[in-house]
N, C-alpha and C positions, 0 to 999 in steps of 0.2 A: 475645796473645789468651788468655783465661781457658781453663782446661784443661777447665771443664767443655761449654766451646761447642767446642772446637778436637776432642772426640768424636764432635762431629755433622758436622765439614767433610767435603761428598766426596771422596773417595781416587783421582778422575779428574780433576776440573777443579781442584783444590783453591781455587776461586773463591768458593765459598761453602757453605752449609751445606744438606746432603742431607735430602731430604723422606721417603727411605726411611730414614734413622736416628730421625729426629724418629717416625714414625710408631711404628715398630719399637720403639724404645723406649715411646711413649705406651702401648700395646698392650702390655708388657711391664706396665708399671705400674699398667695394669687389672687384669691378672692376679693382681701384689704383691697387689694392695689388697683385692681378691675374696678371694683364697686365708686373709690375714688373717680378713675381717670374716668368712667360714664358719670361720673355725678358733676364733678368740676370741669373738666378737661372735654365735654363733649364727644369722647371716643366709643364709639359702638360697641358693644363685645357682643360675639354671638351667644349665644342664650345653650344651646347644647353645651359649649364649652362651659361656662359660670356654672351652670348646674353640674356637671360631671367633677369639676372641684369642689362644690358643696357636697356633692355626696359623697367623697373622697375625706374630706374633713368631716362630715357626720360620722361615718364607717369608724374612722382612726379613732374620732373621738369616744363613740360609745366600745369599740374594743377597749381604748386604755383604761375607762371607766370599770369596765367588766372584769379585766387582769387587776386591778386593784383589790374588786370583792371576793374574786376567784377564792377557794380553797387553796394556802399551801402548801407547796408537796413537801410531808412529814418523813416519807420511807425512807428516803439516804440521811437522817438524821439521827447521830446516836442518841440513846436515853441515858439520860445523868440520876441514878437516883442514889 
């Protein structure tokens, strides 16, 4: 799998790819692009907007952080011994 999909797989089912990394990143990349176009491009962004996607990418980022330390779940797991 390309490495740049294989950063969106969930870190639980590893079945397919998480809708909190896609988001979390989407939301991160509003940010990118805002923070540009007011920096070089002189375009306004209202200030409610930029913060509600920071905190959108805060949110996403410390859950994926958190599913990674998570305890996994061992019960539907046979024991081999």
């Amino acid at each position: 799998m390309p490495p740049i999909i294989s950063i969106f797989q969930s870190s639980v089912n590893d079945d397919g790819i998480s809708s909190k990394r896609v988001i979390t990143f989407l939301a991160f990349m509003c940010c990118t692009v805002a923070f540009f176009a007011n920096l070089f491009f002189g375009f306004k962004i209202d200030t409610q907007l930029y913060d509600g996607m920071m905190y959108i990418t805060m949110t996403g980022l410390g859950v994926t952080v958190a599913e990674k330390f998570a305890k996994k779940d061992t019960i539907n797991k046979p024991i081999i011994s």
